[in-house]
C-alpha positions in Angstrom: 0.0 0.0 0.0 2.7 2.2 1.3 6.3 2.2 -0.3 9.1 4.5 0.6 12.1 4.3 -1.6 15.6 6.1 -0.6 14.0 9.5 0.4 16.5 12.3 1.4 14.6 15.0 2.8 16.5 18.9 4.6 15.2 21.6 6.2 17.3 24.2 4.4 21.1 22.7 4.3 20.2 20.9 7.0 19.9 17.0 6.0 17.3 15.1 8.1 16.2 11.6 6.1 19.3 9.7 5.1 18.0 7.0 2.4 14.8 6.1 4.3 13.1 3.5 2.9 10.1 0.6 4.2 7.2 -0.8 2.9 4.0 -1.2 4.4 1.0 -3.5 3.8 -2.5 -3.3 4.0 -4.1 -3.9 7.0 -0.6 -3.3 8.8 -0.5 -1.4 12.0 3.1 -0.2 11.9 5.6 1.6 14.7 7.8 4.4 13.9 9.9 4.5 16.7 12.3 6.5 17.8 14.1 9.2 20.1 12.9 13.1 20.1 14.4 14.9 16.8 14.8 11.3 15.0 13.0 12.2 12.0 9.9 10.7 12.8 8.0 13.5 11.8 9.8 14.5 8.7 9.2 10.9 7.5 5.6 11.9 7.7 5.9 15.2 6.5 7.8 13.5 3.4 5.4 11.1 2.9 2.7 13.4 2.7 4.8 15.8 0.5 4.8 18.7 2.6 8.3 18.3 3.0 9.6 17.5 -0.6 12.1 14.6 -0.4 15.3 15.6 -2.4 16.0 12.2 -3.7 13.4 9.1 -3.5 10.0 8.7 -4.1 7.0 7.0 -2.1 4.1 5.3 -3.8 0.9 4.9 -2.5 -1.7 2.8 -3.6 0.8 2.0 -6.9 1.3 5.5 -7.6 4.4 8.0 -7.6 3.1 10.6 -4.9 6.4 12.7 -5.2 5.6 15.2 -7.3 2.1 15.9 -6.1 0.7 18.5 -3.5 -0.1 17.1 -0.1 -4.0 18.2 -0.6 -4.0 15.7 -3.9 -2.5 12.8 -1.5 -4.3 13.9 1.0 -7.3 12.9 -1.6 -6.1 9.7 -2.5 -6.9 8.3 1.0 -3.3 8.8 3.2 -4.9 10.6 6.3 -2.3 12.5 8.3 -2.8 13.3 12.0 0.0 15.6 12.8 1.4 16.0 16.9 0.2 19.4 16.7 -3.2 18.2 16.2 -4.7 21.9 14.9 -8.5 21.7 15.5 -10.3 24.7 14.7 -10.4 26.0 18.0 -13.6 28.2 17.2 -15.5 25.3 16.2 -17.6 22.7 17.7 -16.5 19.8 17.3 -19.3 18.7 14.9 -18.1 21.3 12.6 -14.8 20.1 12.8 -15.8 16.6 11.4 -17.7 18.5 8.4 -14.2 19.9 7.9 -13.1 16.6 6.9 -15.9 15.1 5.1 -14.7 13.3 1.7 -16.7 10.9 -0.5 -16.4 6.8 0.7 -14.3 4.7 -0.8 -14.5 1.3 -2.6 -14.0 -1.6 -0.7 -14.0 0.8 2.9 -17.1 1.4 4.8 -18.0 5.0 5.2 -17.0 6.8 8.4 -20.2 8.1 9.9 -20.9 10.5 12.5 -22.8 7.4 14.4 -19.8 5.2 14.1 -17.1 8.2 14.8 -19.1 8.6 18.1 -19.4 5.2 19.0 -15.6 5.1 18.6 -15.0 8.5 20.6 -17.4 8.6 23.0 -16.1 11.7 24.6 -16.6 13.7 21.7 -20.2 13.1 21.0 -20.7 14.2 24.7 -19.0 17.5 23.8 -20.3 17.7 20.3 -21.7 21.3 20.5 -18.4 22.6 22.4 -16.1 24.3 21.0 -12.9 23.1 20.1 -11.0 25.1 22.8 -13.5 23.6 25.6 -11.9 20.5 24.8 -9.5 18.5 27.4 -5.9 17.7 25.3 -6.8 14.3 24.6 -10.1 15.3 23.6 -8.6 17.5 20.9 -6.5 14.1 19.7 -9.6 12.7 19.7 -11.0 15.2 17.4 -8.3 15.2 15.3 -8.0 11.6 14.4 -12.3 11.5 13.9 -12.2 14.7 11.9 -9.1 12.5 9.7 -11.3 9.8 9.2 -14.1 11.6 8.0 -12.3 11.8 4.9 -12.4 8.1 4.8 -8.6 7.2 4.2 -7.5 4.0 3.2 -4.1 5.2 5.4 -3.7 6.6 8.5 -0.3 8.0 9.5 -0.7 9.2 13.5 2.4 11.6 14.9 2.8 10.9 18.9 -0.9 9.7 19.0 0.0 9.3 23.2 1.9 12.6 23.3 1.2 14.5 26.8 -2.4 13.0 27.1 -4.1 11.3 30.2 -3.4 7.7 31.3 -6.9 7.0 30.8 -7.3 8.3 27.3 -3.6 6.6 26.4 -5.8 3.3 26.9 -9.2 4.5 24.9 -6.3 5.4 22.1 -5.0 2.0 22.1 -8.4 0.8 21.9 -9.2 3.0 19.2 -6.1 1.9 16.5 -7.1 -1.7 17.4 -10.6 -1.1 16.1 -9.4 0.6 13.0 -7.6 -2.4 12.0 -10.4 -4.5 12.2 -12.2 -2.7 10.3 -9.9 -2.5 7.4 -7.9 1.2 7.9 -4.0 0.5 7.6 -2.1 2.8 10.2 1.3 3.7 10.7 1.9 5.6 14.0 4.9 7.5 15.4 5.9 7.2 19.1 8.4 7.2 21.9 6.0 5.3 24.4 7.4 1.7 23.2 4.7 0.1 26.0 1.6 2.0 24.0 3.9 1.0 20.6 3.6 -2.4 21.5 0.2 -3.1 22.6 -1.3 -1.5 19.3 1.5 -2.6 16.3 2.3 -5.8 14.3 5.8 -4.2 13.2 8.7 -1.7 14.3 10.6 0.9 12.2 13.3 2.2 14.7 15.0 5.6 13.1 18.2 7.2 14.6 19.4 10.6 13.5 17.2 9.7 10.0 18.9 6.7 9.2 16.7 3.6 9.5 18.2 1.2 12.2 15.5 -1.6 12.5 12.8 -2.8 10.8 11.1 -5.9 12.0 8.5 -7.6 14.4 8.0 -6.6 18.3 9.5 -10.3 19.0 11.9 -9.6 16.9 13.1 -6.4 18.7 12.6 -8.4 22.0 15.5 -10.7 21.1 18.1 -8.3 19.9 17.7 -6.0 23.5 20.7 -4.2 22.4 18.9 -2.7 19.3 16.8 -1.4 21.9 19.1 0.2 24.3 21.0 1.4 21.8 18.0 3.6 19.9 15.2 4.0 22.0 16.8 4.1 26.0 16.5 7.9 27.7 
């Protein structure tokens, strides 16, 4: 679904993604792990072409993405959640998810405002508040339903557990594991290699945007030193 072929990507001079490439199957629920500044991010931000690699390409769906504009992939069905999460603050959070309404898909079921609440309780609770009323992992909340309104095939989530509640750490869990049953391929970035775990089939360890791993959670259990070495404090 998902293939990312030798992308160099800067910020300026500054050279972030050294030769990154994986590959990522449907249906997949896949780590991106790493240390803070590893070039998580930018591989997402590359991926979705708002950072244009230097060198490389990715391909989604069968299809050179490189030299489009991130709205067009955006179309295509590769959802983007970004860390920052940017809600529209002045908003309820029923106008958020119009915000993000796109067509359905062949071959997905269409996200519904019924089904998005069923997933996120919380937010149909707060549906006529305002996007600033909402808690921090509220807003995540909001965020990833608002992404799936658009009905991607893809979901790529930046620090999904990032600096929200215990609580709602375990209703995100929950969450990724019911989008893969029901068909939605996701690719997640995180430090939290507990949360990591519980919700992905695979690990992608990056280091200083050079990919250092890039195998099963059993597998990175046997080789400890991978794990020291990459993603200790």
């Amino acid at each position: 679904m998902l293939e990312v072929n030798a992308i160099n990507s800067y910020y300026g001079k500054a050279h972030i993604l050294h030769d990154i490439s994986f590959k990522i199957s449907a249906g997949e629920v896949v780590a991106l792990l790493g240390r803070n500044g590893a070039g998580k991010t930018t591989t997402f931000k590359s991926i979705m072409q708002l950072v244009k690699p230097h060198t490389g390409s990715v391909h989604f769906m069968g299809q050179d993405v490189s030299q489009l504009p991130a709205h067009k992939v955006a179309k295509m069905g590769l959802g983007y959640v970004p860390e920052e999460r940017r809600i529209f603050t002045d908003l309820t959070v029923l106008e958020n998810l119009e915000v993000g309404r796109q067509p359905a898909r062949a071959g997905l079921q269409p996200w519904t405002l019924d089904a998005l609440f069923e997933l996120f309780p919380n937010l149909y609770e707060r549906r006529y508040n305002r996007g600033r009323a909402l808690s921090g992992g509220e807003q995540q909340m909001l965020t990833i339903a608002r992404t799936l309104m658009g009905n991607p095939q893809m979901l790529l989530l930046d620090e999904p557990s990032e600096g929200i509640a215990p609580v709602i750490v375990e209703q995100m869990a929950a969450t990724i594991s019911q989008l893969k049953r029901q068909g939605v391929t996701v690719v997640l970035s995180e430090q939290n290699l507990h949360f990591a775990r519980i919700v992905a089939d695979r690990a992608i360890i990056i280091e200083s945007g050079e990919k250092k791993f890039d195998q099963s959670f059993s597998q990175l259990d046997a080789q400890p030193e991978v794990r020291d070495a990459y993603l200790s404090v």
